[in-house]
C-alpha positions in Angstrom: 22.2 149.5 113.6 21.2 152.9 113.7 23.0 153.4 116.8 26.0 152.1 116.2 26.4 154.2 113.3 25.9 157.4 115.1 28.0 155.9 117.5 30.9 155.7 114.3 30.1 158.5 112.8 30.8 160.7 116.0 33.9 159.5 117.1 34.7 160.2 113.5 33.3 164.0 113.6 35.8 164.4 116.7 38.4 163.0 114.2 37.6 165.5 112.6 38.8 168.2 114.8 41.8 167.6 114.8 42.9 165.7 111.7 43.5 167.8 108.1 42.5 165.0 105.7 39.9 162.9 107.2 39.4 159.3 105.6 36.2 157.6 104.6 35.5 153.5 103.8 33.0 152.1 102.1 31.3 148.6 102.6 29.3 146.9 100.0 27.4 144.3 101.0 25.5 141.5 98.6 22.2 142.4 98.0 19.1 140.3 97.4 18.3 139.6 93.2 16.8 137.3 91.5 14.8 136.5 88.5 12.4 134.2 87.7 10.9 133.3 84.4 7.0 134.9 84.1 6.7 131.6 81.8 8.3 129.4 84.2 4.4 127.2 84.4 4.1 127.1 80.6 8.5 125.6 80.6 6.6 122.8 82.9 4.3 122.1 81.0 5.7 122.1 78.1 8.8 119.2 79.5 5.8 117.6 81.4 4.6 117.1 77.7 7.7 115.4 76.4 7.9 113.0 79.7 6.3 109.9 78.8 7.8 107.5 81.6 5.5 106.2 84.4 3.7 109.0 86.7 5.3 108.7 89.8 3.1 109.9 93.2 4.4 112.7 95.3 4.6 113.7 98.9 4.8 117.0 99.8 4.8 117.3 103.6 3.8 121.0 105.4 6.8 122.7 105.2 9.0 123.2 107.9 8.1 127.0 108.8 11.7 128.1 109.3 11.4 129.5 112.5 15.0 129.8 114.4 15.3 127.5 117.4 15.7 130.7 119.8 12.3 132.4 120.3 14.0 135.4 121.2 15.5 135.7 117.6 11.8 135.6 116.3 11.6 139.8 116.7 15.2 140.1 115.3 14.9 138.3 112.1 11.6 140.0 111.3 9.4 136.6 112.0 5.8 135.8 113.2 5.4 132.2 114.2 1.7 132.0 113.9 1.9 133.3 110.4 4.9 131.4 109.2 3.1 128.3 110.3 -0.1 128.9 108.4 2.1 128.9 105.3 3.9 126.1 106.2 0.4 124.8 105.3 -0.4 127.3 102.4 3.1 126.6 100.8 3.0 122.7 100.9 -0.5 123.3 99.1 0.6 125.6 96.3 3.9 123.1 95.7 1.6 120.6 95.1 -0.8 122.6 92.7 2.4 123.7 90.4 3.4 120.0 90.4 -0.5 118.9 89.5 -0.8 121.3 86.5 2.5 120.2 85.0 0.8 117.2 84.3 3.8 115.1 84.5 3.3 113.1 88.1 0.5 111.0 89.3 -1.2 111.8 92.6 0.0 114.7 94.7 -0.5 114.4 98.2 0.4 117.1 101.2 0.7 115.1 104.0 1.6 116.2 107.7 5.4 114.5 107.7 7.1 112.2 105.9 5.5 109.1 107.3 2.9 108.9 104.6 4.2 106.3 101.4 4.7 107.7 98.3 7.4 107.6 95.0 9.1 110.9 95.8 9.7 113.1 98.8 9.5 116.9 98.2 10.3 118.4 101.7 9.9 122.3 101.8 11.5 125.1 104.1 10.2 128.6 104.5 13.3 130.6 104.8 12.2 134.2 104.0 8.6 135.5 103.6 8.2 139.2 104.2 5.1 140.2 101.6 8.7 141.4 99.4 10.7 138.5 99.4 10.1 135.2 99.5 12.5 132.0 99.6 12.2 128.0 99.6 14.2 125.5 99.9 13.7 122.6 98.5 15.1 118.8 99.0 13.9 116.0 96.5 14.3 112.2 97.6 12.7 109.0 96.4 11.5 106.2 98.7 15.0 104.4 98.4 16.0 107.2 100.4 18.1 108.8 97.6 18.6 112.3 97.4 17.8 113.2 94.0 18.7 117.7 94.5 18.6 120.1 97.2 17.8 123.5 95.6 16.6 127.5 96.7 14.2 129.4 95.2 13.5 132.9 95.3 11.6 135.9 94.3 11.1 139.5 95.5 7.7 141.0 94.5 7.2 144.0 92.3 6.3 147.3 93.7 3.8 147.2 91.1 2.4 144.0 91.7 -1.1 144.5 93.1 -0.9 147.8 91.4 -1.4 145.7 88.3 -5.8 144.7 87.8 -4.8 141.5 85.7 -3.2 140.2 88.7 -6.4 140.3 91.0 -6.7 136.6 92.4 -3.0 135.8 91.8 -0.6 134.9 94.2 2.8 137.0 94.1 5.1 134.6 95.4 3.6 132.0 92.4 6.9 132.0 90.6 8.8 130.1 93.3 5.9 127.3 92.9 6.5 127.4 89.3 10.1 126.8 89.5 10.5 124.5 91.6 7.6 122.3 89.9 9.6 122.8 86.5 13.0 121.5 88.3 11.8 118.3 89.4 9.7 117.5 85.8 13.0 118.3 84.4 15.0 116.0 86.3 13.0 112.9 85.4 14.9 113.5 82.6 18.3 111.5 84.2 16.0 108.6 85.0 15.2 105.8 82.3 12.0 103.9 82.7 13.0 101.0 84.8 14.6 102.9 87.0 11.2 105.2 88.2 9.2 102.1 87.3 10.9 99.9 90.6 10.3 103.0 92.9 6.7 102.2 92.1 7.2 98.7 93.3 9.7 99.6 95.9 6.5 101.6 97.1 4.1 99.2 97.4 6.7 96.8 98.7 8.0 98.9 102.0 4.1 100.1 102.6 3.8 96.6 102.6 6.7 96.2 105.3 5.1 98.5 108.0 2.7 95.9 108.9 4.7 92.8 108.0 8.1 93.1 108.3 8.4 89.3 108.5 6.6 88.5 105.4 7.9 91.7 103.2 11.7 92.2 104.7 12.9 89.6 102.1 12.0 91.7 98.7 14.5 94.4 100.5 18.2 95.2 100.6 18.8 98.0 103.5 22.4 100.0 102.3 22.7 102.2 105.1 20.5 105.1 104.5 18.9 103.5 101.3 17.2 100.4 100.9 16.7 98.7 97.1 13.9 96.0 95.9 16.0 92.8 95.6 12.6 91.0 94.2 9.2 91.1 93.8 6.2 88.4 95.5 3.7 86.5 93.2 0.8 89.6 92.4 -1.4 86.3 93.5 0.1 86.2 96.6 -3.0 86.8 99.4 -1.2 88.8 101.9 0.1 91.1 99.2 -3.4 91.7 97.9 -4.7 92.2 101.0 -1.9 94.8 101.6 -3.0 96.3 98.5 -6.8 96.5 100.2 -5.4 98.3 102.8 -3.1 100.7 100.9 -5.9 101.6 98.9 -7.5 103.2 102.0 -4.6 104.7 103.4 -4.4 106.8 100.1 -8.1 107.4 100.2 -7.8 108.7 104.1 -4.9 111.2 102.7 -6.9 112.0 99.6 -8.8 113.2 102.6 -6.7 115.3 104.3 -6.6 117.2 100.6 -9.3 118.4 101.3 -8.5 119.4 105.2 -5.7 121.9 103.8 -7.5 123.1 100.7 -10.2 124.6 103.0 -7.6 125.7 105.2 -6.1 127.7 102.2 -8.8 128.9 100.9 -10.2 130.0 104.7 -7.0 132.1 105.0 -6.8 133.5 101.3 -8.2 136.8 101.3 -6.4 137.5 104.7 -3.6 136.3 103.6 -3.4 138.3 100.4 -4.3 141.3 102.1 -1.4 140.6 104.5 1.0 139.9 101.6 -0.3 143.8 100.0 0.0 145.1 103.6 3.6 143.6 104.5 4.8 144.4 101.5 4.3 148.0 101.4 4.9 148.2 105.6 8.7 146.3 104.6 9.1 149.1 102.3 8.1 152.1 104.6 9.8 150.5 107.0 13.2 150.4 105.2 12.1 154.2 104.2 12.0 155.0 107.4 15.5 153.5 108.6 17.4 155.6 105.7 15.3 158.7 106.7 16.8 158.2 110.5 20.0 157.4 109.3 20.5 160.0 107.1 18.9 162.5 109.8 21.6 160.7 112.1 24.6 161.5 109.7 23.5 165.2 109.5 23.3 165.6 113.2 27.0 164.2 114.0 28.3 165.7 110.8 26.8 169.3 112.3 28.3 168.0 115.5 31.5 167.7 114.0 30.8 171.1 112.8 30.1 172.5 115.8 33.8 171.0 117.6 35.8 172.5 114.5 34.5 175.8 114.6 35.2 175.9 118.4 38.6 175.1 118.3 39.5 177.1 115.1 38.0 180.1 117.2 40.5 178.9 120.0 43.6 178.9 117.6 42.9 182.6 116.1 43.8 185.1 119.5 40.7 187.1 119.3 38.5 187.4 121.7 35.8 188.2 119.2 36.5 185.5 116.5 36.6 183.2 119.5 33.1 184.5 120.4 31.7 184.4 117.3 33.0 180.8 116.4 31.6 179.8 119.9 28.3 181.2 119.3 28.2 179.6 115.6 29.3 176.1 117.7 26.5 176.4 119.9 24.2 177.1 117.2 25.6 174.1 115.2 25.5 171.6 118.4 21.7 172.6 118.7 21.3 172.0 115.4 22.7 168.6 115.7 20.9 167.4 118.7 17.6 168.4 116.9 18.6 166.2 114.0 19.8 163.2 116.2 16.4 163.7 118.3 14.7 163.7 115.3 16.2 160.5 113.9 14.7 158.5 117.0 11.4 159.8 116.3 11.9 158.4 112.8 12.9 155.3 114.4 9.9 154.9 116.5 7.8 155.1 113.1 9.6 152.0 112.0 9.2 150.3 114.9 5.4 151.3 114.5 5.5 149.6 111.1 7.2 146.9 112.8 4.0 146.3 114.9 1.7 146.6 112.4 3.2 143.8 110.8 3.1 141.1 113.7 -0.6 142.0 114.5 -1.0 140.9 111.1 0.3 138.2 111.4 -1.3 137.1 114.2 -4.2 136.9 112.3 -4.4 133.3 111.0 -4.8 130.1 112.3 -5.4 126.5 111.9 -7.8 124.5 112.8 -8.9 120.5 112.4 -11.4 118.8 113.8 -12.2 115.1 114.9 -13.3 112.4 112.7 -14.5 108.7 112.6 -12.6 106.6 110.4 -14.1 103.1 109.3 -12.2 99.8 108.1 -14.0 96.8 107.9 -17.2 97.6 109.7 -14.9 99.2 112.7 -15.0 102.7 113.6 -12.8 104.7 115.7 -12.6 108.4 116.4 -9.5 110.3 115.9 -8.7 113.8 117.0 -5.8 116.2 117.3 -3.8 117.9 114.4 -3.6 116.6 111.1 -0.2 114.7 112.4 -1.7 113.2 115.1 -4.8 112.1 113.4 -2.3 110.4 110.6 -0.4 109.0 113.1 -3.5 107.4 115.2 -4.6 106.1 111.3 -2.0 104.6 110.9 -2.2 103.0 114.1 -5.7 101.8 113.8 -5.3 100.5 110.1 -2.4 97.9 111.7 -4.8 96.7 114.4 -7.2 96.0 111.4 -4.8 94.3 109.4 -3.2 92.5 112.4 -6.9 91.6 113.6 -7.3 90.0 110.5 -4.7 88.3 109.8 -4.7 86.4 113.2 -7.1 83.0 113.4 -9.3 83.3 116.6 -9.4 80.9 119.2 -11.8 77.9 119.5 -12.9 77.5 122.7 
């Protein structure tokens, strides 16, 4: 950028020269703004309190970490992918902590995808995070597969922030948490009892269907993308209580994984808010910097230009000594100019300094999980890997159990 402006603004000093009136554009570009409520957690709570339908449980996978597809575009758009996918853990976890204190859901659980059975679906993006600005996006869906919104949130931080003692041990990108959580307690709002009531069965029932399709696929209509309870089984019916059995410890095995990414969070919270301090006031010394080189940059042509007007007014006066004397000043002026210029990249290199500083930062963090035994029925198995991969092999073990059980042995 900086280039290409000293680039402009020279071809324009040349201009210059030889043109009486020069003419000058402007271009205004959006900027970032927004505003979130400081009470946006009480407006929550305070709808949560007015909500009396049933307390539907929430998914909230990790969020996707936002990072472009292009590694090479990682340096460009300011991004550290070991960082931004430590939040995608942190961020999932603080969702889910706004949504818990509005009071108005029943369990919420961060999960590693969108495998896991809940109610509703709140899938998260990380599309900025800087220590100054911070933006998620956020897509709501129910287990019929119905989108319910799609909605951005954003905040930028307050140069005053962690200036401020009463907000030691807060996080500065809480508001975007907040929101979000009071959105979606909100929105119950267009749903009548009934309705949220058969996602709750709807639930159970398509939980039920990942380990027998056969016996479950009946209660369910598929419509494309959506699929609808058609009816219910008898609550006496044996195979549905013993899917119930098994559901109950495929919540209790995520209730476990709770626990996984609260120590994860709370293992990278004093880095992390000393990154968030850091980054913020390196993005704004940074962007400091930039306007000192470009303004250094303007001076420089602009004595340039300077320097090429004096030289040919010197050359259109006839005397020798005029022509001296404007030559000598044009010298002097193209010095000048190349100082300034020379300076600006020095300038430059300081913001490419703070640019460092930043990704060693965020290189700091990382995440860790390791592996467990998990029991059903007096069989154990160990399961390793990421949290994914350990969900996945859960999973995978809980239908043996089921499907083991289900299945008469053999006389011989």
């Amino acid at each position: 950028m900086l280039k290409k402006a000293i680039t402009w603004l020279a071809c324009c000093s040349f201009a210059l020269a030889s043109c009486a009136t020069p003419q000058t554009s402007t271009n205004v570009g959006p900027g970032f703004s927004s505003t979130v409520a400081d009470n946006s957690q009480q407006a929550a709570e305070v709808a949560a309190a007015q909500y009396q339908g049933p307390k539907l449980d929430i998914v909230v996978p990790v969020f996707d970490p936002g990072l472009p597809e292009d590694v090479n575009d990682y340096e460009d758009e300011g991004i550290w992918p070991e960082l931004r996918r430590a939040e995608a853990n942190r961020f999932a976890v603080k969702l889910k902590e706004a949504l818990e204190r509005t009071g108005a859901f029943g369990a919420v659980r961060v999960t590693p995808d969108t495998t896991a059975t809940g109610d509703l679906y709140v899938v998260g993006r990380i599309d900025e995070s800087n220590g100054e600005e911070v933006a998620i996006s956020i897509q709501v869906s129910d287990i019929s597969g119905e989108l319910w919104y799609e909605e951005r949130y954003d905040h930028e931080v307050s140069d005053q922030f962690h200036k401020n003692i009463r907000n030691k041990g807060l996080d500065p990108y809480q508001p975007v948490f907040d929101e979000a959580a009071e959105e979606l307690v909100e929105e119950l709002e267009d749903y009548d009892f009934a309705e949220l009531e058969q996602l709750q069965s709807l639930a159970e029932i398509r939980f039920a269907a990942n380990f027998s399709e056969e016996a479950f696929a009946e209660y369910l209509e598929v419509d494309g993308d959506e699929i609808k309870l058609t009816s219910l089984p008898s609550d006496a019916d044996p195979m549905l209580q013993r899917i119930r059995a098994v559901r109950i410890r495929d919540q209790l095995f995520v209730d476990g994984l709770q626990t996984h990414y609260e120590e994860f969070n709370v293992k990278m919270e004093e880095s992390y808010a000393l990154w968030q301090e850091q980054s913020l006031q390196e993005v704004k010394a940074q962007r400091e910097a930039e306007y000192e080189a470009m303004g250094k940059a303007v001076l420089g042509v602009l004595a340039f230009g300077l320097a090429i007007a004096a030289a040919a007014a010197g050359a259109n006066t006839g005397s020798a000594g005029t022509s001296a004397a404007a030559n000598t000043g044009a010298i002097i002026a193209g010095v000048g100019g190349v100082a300034l210029i020379a300076d600006s990249f020095q300038t430059s290199k300081e913001a490419e300094f703070h640019k460092d500083t930043l990704e060693e930062l965020g290189q700091s963090i990382d995440i860790e999980m390791g592996p467990q035994v998990v029991e059903f029925d007096e069989t154990t198995e160990e399961i390793t890997g990421d949290a994914a991969e350990q969900f996945a092999q859960w999973r995978a073990f809980l239908k043996r159990m089921y499907d083991a059980e289900r299945t008469p042995a053999k006389k011989l």
